[in-house]
Structure formats: structure tokens, C-alpha cells
C-alpha positions as CSV (number, residue, x, y, z in Angstrom):
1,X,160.0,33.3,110.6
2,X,162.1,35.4,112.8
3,X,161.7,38.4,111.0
4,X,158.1,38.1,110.6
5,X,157.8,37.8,114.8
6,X,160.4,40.9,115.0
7,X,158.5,42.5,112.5
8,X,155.1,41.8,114.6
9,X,156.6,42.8,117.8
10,X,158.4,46.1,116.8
11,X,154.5,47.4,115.0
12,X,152.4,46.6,118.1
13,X,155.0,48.4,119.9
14,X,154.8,51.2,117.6
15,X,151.3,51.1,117.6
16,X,151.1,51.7,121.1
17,X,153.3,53.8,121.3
18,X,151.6,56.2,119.1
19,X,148.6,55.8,120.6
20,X,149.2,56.5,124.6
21,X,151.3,59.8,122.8
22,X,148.6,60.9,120.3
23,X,146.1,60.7,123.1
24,X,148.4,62.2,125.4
25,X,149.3,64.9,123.1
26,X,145.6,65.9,122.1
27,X,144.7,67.1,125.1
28,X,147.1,69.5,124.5
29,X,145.8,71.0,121.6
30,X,142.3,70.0,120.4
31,X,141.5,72.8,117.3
32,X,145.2,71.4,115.5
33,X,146.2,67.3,114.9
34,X,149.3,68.6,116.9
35,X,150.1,64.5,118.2
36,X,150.2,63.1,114.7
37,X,151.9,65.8,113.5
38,X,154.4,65.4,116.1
39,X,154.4,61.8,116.0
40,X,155.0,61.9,112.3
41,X,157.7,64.3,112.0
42,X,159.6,62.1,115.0
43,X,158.7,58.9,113.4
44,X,160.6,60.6,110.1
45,X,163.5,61.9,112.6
46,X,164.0,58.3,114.0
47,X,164.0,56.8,110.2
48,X,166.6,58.8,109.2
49,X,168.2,57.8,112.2
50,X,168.1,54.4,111.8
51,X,168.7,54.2,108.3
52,X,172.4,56.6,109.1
53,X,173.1,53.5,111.5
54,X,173.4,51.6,109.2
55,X,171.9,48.5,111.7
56,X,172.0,44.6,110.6
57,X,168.8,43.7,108.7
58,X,167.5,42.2,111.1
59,X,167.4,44.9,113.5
60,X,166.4,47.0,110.5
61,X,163.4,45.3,110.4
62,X,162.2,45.3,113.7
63,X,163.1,49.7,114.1
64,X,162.4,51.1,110.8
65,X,159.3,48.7,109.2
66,X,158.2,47.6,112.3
67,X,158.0,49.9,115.4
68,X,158.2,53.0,112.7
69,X,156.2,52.0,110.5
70,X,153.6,51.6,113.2
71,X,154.3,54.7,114.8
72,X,154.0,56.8,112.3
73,X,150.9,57.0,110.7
74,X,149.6,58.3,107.2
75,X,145.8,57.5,107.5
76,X,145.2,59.4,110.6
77,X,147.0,62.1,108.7
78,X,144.9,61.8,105.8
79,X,141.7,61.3,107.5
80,X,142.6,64.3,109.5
81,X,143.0,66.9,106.6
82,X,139.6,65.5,105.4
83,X,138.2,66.9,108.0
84,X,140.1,70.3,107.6
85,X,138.4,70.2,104.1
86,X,134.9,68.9,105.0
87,X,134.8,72.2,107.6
88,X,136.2,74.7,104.7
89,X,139.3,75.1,106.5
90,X,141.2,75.1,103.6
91,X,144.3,77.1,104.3
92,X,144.4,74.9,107.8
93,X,144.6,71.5,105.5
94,X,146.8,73.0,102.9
95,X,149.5,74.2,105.9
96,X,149.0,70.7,107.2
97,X,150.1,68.8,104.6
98,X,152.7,71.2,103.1
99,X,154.4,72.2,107.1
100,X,153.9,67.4,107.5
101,X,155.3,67.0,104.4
102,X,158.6,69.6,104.5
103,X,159.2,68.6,108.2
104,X,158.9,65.4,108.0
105,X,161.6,65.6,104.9
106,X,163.6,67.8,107.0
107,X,163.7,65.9,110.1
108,X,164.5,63.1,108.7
109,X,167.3,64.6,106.2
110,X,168.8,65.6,110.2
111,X,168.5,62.1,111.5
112,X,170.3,60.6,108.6
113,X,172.8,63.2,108.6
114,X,173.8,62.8,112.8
């Protein structure tokens, strides 16, 4: 039960947490998805992080599949190269994925590795 509460607290705080930065972030930049990008390749920073830490499992739970897992998020990543594609902005959705995907791998190779 204890994990499941820890579990619940650390995702609503990663929730949130993505959300007042994504919207903050936006207003940055509204032609590129430069908060989720952001948030995504920090979420993968902080996972490789955690995961070098090597924290008790319970703590795990709560940081990496709870706030983390939250935080980052592949459906608003997803939904926001369909739109890329729907507006034949194909080398924008392609650079996208590839520069989320090879960051995100990256950053998170440098967390671990800290």
C-alpha cells in the first residue's frame, strides 16, 4: 500500500510539474514543441540519475516511475509530431523524433554516468 500512495504522490507531482513548465516554456517558442522536448530530454537526464544512485526501492519508486514517469511524457510527444505530419512538415517531425530520441538517450547515458 505504501508504494502504491508513493507511487501516486511522486506522478501528480510530476504531472504538475510538467505542466506549469510546458506551459511556461511555450510561450517561449510557439512554431517548435520546445517544453516537451525539454521536459523529455530532462526527464531522461534525471532517470539516468536516479537509476546511477542506485536509491532503496522504495524511493525508486516514488522518483523514477512516479514523479518521472509523470513528468515526462510520450503522448504529448506523439500527438505533437502528428501534427508536424498532418501540416506536411515532414523534415520538422522527422528532426523531432530523431534530435527526442538521440538526446533523450544521450542525456540520460550522462545522468547515469555522474
Amino acid at each position: 500500500m505504501l508504494e502504491i500512495i508513493l507511487l501516486l504522490t511522486g506522478g501528480a507531482l510530476g504531472s504538475v510539474t510538467r505542466y506549469s513548465l510546458g506551459k511556461k516554456l511555450s510561450t517561449i517558442q510557439k512554431t517548435l514543441p520546445i517544453g516537451t522536448f525539454l521536459i523529455n530530454i530532462t526527464g531522461a537526464f534525471l532517470l539516468g540519475l536516479v537509476n546511477n544512485l542506485n536509491f532503496s526501492d522504495i524511493t525508486y519508486i516514488f522518483l523514477a516511475e512516479g514523479f518521472l514517469g509523470a513528468y515526462t511524457t510520450f503522448s504529448t510527444f506523439m500527438y505533437e509530431d502528428f501534427i508536424f505530419l498532418k501540416d506536411n512538415k515532414v523534415l520538422s517531425a522527422f528532426l523531432y523524433v530523431f534530435m527526442t530520441i538521440i538526446l533523450s538517450f544521450i542525456f540520460f547515458y550522462l545522468g547515469n554516468n555522474l
